[in-house]
KOLBATOR-728275 format. One record per residue: residue number from 1; residue in three letters; x, y, z of N, C-alpha, C, O in turn. Coordinates in Angstrom, 1 decimal. Example, Ala and Ser with C-alpha at 12.3 -4.5 7.8 and 13.67 -1.06 7.14 Angstrom:
<atoms>
     n   res     n_xx     n_yy     n_zz    ca_xx    ca_yy    ca_zz     c_xx     c_yy     c_zz     o_xx     o_yy     o_zz
     1   ALA     13.2     -5.7      7.8     12.3     -4.5      7.8     13.2     -3.3      7.8     14.2     -3.3      8.5
     2   SER     12.8     -2.2      7.1     13.7     -1.1      7.1     12.9      0.0      7.9     13.4      1.1      8.0
</atoms>
This chain:
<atoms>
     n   res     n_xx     n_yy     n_zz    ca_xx    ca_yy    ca_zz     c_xx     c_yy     c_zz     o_xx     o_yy     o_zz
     1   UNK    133.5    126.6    104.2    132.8    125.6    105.0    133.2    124.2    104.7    133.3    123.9    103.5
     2   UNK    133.6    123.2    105.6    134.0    122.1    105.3    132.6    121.2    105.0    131.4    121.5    105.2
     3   UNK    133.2    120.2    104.4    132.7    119.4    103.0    131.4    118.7    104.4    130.3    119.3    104.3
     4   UNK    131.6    118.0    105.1    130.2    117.4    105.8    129.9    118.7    106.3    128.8    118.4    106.0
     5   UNK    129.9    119.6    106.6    128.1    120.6    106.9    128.3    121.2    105.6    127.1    121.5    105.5
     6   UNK    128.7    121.6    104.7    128.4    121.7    103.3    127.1    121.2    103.0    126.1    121.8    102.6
     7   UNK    127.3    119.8    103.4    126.7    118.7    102.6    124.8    118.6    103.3    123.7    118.3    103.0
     8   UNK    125.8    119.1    104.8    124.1    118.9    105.5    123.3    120.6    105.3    122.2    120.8    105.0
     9   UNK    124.1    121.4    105.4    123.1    122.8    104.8    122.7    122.4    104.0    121.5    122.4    104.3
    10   UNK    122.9    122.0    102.8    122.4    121.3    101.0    120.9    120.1    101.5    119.9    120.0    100.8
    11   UNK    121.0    119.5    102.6    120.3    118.5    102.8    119.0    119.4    103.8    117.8    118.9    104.0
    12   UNK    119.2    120.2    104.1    118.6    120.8    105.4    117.2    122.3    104.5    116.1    122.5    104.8
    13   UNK    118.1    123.0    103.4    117.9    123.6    102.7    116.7    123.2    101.6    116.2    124.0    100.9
    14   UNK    116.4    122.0    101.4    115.4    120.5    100.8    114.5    120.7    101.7    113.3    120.7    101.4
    15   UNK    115.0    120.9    103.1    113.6    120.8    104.0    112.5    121.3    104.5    111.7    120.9    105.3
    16   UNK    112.8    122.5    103.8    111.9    123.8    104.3    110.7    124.0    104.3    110.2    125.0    104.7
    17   UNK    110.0    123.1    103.8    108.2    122.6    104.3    108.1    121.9    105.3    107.0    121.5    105.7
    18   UNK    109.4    121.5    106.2    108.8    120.9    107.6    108.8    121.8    108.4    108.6    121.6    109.6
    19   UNK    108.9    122.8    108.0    108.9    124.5    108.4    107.0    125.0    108.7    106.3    125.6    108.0
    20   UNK    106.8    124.4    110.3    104.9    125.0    109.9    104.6    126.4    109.5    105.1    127.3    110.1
    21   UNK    103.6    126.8    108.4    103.4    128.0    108.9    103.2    128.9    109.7    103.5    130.1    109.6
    22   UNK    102.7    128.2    110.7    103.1    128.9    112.2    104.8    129.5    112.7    105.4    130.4    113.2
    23   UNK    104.9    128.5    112.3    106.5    129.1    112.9    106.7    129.9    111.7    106.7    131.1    111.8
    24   UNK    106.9    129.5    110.6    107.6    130.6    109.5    107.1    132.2    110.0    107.8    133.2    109.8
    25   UNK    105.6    132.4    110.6    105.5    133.5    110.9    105.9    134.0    111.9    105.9    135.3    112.0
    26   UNK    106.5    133.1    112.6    107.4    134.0    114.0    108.7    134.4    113.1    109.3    135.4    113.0
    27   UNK    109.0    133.3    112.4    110.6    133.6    111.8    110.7    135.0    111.1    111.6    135.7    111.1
    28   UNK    109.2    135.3    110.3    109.1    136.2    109.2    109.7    137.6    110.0    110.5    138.3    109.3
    29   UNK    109.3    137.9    111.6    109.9    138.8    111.8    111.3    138.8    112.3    111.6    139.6    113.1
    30   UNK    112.2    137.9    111.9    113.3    138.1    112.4    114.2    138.3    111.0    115.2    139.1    110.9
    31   UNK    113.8    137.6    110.0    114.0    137.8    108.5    113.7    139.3    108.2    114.4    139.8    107.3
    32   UNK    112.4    140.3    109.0    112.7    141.0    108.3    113.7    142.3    108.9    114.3    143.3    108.3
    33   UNK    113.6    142.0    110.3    114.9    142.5    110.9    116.5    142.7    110.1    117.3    143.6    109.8
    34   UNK    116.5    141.1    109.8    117.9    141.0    109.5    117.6    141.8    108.0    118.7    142.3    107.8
    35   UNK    116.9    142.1    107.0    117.2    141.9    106.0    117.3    143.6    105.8    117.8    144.1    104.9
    36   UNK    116.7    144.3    106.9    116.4    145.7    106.9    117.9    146.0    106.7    118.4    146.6    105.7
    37   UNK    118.8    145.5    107.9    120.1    145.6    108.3    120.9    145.4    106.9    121.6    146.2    106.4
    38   UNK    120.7    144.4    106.7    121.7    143.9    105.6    121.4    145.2    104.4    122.3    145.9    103.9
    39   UNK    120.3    145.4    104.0    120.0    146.1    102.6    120.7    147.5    103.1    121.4    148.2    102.3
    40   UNK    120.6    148.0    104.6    121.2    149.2    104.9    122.5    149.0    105.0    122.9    149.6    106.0
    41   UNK    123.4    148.5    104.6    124.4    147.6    105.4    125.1    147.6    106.7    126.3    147.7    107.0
    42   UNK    124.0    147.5    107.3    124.5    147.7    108.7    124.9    146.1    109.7    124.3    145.1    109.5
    43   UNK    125.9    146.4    110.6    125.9    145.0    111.0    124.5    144.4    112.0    123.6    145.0    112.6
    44   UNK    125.0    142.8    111.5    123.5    142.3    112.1    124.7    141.6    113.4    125.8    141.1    113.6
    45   UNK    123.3    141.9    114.3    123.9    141.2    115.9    122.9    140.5    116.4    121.8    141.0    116.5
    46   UNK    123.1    139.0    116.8    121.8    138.5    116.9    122.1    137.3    118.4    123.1    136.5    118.5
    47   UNK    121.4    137.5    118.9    121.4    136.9    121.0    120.3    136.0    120.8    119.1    136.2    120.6
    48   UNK    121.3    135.0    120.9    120.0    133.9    121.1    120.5    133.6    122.5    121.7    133.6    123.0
    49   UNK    119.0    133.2    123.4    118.7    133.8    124.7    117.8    132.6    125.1    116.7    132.2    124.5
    50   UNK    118.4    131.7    126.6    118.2    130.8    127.0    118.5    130.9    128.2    119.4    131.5    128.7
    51   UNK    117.2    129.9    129.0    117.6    130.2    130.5    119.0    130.4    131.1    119.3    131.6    131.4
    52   UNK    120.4    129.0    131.3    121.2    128.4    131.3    122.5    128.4    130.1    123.6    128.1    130.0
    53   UNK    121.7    128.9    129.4    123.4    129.0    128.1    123.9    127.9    128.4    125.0    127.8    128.9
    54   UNK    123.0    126.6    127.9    123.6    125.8    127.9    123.8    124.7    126.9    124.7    123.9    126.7
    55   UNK    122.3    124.8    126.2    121.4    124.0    125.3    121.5    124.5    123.8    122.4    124.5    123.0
    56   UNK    120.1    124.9    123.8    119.7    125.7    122.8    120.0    126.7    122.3    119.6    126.9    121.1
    57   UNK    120.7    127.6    122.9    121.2    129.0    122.9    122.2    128.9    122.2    122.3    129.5    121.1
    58   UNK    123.4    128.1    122.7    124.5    127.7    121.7    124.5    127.3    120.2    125.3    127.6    119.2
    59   UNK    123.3    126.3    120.3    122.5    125.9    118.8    122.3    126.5    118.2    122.1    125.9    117.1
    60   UNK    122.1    127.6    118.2    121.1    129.1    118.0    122.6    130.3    117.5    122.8    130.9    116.5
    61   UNK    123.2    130.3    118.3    124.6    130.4    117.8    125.4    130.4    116.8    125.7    131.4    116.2
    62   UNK    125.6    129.1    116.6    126.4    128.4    116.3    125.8    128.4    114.5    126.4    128.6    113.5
    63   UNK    124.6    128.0    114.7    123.7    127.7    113.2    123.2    129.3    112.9    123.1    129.4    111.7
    64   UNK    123.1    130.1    113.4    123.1    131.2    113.0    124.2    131.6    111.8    124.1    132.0    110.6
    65   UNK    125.6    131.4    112.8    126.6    132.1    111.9    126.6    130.9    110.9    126.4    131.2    109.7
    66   UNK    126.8    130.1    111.1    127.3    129.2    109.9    125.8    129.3    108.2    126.1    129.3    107.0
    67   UNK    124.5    129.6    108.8    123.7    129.8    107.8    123.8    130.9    107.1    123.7    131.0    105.9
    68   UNK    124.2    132.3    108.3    124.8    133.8    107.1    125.8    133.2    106.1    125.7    133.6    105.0
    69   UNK    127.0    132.2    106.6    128.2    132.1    105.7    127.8    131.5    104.5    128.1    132.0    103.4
    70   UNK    126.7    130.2    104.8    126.1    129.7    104.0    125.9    130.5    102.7    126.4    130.3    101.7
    71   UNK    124.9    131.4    103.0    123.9    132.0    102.1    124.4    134.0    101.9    123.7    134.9    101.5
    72   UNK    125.9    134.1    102.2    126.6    134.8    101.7    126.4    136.5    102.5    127.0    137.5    102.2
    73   UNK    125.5    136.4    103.5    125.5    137.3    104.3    126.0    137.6    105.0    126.3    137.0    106.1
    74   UNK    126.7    139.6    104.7    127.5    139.8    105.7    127.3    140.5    107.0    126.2    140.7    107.6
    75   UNK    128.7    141.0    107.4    128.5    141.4    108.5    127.5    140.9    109.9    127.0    141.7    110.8
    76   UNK    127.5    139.8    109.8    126.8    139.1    110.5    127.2    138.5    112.1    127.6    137.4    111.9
    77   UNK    127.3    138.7    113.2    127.6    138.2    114.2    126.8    137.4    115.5    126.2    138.2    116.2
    78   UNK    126.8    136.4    115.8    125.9    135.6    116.6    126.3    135.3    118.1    127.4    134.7    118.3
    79   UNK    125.4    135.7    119.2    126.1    135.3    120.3    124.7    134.4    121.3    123.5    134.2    121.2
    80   UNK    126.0    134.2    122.1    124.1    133.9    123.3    124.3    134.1    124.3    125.3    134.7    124.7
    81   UNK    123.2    133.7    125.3    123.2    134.3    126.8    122.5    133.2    127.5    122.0    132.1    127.2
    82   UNK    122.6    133.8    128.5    120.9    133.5    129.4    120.9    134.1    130.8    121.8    134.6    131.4
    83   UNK    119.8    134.1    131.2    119.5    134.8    132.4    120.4    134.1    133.5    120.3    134.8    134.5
    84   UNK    121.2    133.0    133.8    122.2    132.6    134.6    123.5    131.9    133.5    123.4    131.5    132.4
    85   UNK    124.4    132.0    134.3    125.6    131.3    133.7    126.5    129.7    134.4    127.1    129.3    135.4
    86   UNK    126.3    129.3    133.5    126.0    127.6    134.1    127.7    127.1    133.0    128.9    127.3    133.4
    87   UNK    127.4    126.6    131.7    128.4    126.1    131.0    127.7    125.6    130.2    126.5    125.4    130.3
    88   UNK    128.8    125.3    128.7    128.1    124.5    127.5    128.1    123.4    128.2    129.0    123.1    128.9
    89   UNK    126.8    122.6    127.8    126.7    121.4    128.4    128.1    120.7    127.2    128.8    121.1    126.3
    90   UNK    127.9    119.4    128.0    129.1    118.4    127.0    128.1    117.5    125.7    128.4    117.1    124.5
    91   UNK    127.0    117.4    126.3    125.9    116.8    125.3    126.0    117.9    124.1    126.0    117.6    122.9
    92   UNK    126.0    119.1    124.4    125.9    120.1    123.2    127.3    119.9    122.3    127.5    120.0    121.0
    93   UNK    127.8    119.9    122.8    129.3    120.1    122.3    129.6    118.4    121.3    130.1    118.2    120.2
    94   UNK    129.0    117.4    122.2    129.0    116.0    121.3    128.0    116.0    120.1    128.3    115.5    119.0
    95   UNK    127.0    116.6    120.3    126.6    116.5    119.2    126.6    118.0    118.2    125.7    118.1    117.3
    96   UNK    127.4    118.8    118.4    127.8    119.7    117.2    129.3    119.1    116.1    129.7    119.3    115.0
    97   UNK    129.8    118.2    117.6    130.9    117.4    116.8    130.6    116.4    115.8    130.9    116.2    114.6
    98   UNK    129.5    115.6    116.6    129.1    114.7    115.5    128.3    115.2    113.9    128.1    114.4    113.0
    99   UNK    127.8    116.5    113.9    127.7    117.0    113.0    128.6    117.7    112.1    128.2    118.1    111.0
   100   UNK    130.4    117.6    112.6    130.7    118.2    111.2    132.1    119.2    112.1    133.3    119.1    111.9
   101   UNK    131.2    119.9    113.0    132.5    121.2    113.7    133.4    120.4    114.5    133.1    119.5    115.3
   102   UNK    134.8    121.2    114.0    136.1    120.8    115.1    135.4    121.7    116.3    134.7    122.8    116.2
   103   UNK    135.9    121.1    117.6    135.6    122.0    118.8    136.9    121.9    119.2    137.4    120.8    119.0
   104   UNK    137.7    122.8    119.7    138.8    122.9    120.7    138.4    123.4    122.3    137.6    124.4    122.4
   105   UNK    138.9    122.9    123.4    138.7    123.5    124.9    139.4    123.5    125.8    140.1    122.6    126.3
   106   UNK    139.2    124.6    126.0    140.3    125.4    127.0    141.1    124.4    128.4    142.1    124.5    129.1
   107   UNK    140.0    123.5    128.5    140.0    122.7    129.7    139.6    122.8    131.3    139.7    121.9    132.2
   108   UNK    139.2    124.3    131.2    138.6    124.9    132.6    138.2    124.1    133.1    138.1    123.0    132.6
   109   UNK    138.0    124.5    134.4    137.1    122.7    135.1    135.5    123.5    134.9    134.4    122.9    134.6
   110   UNK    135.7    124.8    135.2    134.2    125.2    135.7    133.7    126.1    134.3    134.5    127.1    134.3
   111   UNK    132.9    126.1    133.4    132.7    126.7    132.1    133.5    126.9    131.5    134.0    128.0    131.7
   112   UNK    134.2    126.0    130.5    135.2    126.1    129.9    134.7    127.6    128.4    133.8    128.4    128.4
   113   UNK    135.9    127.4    127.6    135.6    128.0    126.5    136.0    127.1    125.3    137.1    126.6    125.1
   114   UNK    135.0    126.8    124.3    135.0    126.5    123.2    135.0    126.7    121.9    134.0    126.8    121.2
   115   UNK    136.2    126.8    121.5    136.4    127.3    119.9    135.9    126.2    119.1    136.5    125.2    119.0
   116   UNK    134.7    126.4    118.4    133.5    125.8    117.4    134.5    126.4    116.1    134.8    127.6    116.1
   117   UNK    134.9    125.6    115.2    135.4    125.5    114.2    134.4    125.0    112.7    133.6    124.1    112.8
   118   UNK    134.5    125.8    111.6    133.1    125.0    110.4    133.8    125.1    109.0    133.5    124.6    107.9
   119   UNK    135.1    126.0    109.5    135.8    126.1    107.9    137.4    126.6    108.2    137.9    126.7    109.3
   120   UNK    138.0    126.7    107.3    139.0    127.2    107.6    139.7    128.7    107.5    140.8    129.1    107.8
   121   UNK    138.5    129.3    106.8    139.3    130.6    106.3    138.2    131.8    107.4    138.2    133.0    107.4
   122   UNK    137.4    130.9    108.0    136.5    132.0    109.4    136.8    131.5    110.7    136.8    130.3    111.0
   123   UNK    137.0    132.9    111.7    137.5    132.4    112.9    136.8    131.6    113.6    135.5    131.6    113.4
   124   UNK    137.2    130.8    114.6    136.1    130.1    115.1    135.0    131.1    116.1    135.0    132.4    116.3
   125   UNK    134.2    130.2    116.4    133.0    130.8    117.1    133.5    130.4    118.6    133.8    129.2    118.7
   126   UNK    133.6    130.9    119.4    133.3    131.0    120.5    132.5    130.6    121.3    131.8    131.6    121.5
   127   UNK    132.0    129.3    122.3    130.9    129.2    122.9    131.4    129.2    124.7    132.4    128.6    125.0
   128   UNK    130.7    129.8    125.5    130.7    129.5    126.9    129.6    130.2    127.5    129.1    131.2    127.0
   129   UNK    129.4    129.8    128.4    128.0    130.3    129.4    128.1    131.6    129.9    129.0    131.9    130.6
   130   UNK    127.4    132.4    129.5    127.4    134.4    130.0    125.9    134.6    130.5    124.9    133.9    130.3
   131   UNK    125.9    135.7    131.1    124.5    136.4    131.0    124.0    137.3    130.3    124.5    137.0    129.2
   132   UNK    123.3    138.1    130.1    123.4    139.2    129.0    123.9    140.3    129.0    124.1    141.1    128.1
   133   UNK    124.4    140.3    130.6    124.8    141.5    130.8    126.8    141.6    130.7    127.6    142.4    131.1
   134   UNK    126.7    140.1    129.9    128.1    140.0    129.7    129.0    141.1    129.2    128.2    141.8    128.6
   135   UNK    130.5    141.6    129.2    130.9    142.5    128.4    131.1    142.3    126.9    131.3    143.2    126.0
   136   UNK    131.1    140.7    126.6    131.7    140.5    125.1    130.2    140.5    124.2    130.1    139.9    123.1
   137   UNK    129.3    141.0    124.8    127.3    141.3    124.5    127.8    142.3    123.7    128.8    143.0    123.9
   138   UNK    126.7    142.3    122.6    126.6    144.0    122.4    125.5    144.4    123.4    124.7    143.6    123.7
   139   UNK    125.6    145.6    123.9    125.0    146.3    124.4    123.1    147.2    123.7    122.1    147.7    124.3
   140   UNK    123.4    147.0    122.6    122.5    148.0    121.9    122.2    147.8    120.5    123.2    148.2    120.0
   141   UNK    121.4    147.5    119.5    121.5    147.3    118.4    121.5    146.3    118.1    122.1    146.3    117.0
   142   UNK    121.1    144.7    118.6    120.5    143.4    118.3    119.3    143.3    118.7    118.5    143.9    119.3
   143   UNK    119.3    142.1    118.1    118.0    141.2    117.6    118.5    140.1    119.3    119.5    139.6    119.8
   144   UNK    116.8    140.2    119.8    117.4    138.9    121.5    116.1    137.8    120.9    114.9    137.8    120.9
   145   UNK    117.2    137.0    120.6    116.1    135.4    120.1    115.5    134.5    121.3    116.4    133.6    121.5
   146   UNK    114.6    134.4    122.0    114.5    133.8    122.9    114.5    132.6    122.5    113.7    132.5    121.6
   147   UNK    115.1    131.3    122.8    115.0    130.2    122.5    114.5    128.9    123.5    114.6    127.7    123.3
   148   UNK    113.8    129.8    124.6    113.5    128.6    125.8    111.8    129.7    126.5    111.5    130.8    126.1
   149   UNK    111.4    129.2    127.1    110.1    129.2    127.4    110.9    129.8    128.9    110.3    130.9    129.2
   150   UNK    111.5    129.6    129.4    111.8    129.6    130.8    111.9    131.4    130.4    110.9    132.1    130.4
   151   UNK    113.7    132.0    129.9    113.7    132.7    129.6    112.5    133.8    128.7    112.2    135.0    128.9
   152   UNK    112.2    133.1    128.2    110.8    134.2    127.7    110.0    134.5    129.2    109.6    135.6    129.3
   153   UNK    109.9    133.8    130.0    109.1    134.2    131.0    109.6    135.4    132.1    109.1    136.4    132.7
   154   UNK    111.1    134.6    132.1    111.8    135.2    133.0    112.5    136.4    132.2    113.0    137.3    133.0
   155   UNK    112.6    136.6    131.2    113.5    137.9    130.6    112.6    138.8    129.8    112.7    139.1    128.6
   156   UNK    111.4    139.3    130.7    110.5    139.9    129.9    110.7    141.5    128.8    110.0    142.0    127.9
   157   UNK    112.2    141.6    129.7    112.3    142.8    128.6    114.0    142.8    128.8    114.6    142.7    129.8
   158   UNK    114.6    142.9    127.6    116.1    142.7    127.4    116.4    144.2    126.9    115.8    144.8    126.0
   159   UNK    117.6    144.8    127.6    118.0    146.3    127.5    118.7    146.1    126.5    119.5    145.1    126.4
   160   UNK    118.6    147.2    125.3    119.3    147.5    124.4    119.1    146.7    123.1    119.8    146.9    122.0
   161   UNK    118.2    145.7    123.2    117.5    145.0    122.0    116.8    145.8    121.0    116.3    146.7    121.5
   162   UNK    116.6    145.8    119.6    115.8    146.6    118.9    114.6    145.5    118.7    113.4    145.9    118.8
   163   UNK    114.9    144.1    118.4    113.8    143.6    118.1    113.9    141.9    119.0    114.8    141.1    118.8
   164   UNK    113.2    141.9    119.8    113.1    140.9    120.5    111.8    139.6    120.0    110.6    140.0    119.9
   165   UNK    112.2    138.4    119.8    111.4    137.2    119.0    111.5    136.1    119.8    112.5    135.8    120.5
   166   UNK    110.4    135.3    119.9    110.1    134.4    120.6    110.2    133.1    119.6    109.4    133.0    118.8
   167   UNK    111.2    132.0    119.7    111.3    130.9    118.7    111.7    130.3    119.7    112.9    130.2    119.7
   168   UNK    111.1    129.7    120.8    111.2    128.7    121.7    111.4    126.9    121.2    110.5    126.4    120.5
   169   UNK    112.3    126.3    121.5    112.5    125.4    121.4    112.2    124.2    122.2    111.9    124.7    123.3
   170   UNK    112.0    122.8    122.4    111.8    121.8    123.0    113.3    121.4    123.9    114.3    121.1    123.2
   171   UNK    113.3    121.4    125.2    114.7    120.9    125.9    115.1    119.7    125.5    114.3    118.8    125.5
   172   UNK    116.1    119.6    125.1    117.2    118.5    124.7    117.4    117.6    126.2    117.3    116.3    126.2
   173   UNK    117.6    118.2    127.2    117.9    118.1    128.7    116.9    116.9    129.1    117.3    115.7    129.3
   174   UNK    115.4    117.3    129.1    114.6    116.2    129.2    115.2    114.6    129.0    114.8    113.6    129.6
   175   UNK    116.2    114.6    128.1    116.6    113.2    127.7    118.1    112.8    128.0    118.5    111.9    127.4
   176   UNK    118.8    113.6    128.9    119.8    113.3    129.6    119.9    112.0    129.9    119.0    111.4    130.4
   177   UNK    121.1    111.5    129.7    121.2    109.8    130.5    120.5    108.8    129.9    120.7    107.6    130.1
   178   UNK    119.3    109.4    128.8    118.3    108.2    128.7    119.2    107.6    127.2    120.2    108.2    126.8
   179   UNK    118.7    106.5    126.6    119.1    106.1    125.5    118.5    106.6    124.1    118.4    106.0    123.1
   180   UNK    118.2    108.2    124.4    117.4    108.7    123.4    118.0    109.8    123.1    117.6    110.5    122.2
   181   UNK    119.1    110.1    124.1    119.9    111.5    124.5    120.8    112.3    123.1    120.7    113.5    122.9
   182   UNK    121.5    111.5    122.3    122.3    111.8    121.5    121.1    112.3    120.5    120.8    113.4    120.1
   183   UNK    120.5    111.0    120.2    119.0    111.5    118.8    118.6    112.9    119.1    118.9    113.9    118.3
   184   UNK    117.9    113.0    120.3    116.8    113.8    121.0    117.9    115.2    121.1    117.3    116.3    121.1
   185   UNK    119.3    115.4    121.2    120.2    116.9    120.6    120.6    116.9    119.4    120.9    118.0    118.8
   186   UNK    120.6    115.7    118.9    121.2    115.5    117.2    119.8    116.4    116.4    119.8    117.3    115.5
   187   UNK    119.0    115.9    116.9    117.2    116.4    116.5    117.0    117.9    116.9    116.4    118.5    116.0
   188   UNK    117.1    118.5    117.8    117.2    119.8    117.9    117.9    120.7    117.7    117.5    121.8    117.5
   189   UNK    119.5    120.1    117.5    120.4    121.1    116.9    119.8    121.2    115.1    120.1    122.2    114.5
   190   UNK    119.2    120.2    114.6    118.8    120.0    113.2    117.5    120.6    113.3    117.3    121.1    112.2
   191   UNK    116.7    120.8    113.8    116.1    122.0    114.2    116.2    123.2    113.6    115.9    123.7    112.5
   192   UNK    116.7    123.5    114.8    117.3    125.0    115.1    118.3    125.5    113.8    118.3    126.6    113.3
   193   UNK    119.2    124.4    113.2    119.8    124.7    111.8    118.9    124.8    110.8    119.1    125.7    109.9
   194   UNK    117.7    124.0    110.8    117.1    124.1    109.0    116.5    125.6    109.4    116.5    126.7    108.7
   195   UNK    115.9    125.4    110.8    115.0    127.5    110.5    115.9    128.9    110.4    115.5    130.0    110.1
   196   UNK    117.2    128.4    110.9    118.3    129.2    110.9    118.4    129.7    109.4    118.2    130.9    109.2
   197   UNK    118.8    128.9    108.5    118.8    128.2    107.2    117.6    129.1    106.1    117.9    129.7    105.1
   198   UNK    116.2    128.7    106.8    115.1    129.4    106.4    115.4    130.5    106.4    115.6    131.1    105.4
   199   UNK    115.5    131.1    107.6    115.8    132.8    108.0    116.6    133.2    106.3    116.1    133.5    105.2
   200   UNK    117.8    133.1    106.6    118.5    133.7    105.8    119.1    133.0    104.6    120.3    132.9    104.2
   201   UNK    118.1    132.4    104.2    117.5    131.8    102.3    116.9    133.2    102.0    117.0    133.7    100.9
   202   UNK    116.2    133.8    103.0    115.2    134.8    102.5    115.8    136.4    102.7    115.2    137.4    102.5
   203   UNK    116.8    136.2    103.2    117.4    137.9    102.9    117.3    138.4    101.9    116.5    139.3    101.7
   204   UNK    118.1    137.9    101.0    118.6    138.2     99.4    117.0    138.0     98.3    116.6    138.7     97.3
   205   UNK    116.4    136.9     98.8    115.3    136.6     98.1    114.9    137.6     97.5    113.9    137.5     96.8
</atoms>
């Protein structure tokens, strides 16, 4: 893992009492999903699941895998969805850069693809807008993270999920265009990393 998100896992990892109880208890069952997996050693597959795939979902992603590498857990793989396929927004993608990841892109005009880069010796991550019913999905045998309110409403039941969790997040989108826009994703992607972070401090525990 390169030296700046090194540095912010280490800083984020300090934070884990801004963690409410409340939430730690939704987290608890996704912790104990993954941990079932891991002790069996079976691979962990985990869909974070958003209206748009465009926001949050990637966040969810992205901080997923980098917290397994983190905290030494394997077999670990992270994707996302959403009930339509739109594109990474470019707000997401600026602020995972300003955090630390090389991004490379394809240059599509219409949903590009993005190679999310965090170290040098793991392949990059992959980000672009799918549905769930994508082919590069697993089909059977994940964990579906809902990370938007929309989606929880609208995806009442996801085929081939074993354990489906509700960790809804606040839209970043809200603050599009405004002078609060970079903070207001900078702030949610840090988020979605420290509970990421939480999760899987507590595998091995």
């Amino acid at each position: 893992m390169n030296t700046t998100l090194k540095s912010l896992c280490e800083k984020l990892t300090s934070e884990f009492d801004q963690i409410s109880k409340e939430r730690k208890l939704i987290l608890k069952k996704l912790i104990q999903y993954i941990k079932q997996k891991a002790n069996n050693g079976e691979d962990i597959s985990l869909v974070y699941v958003c209206t748009h795939n465009s926001r949050r979902s990637h966040f969810g992603q992205v901080w997923g895998k980098v917290a397994s590498e983190y905290y030494q857990i394997e077999n670990v793989r992270t994707y996302s969805a959403g009930t339509e396929a739109t594109a990474m927004h470019p707000n997401t993608v600026k602020a995972l850069q300003t955090m630390g990841f090389s991004i490379q892109s394809d240059s599509q005009e219409y949903n590009p693809y993005y190679s999310i880069s965090f170290d040098s010796t793991n392949d990059p991550i992959i980000g672009f807008s799918k549905t769930l019913d994508h082919l590069s999905l697993p089909s059977k045998n994940f964990a579906a993270i809902m990370t938007c309110s929309e989606a929880e409403q609208n995806c009442p039941f996801v085929p081939g999920a074993e354990l489906r969790v509700s960790t809804t997040y606040e839209d970043p989108k809200e603050f599009d265009g405004s002078a609060e826009q970079d903070e207001k994703y900078i702030e949610r992607s840090l988020q979605i990393a420290r509970e990421n972070l939480y999760i899987f401090s507590k595998i091995h525990a």
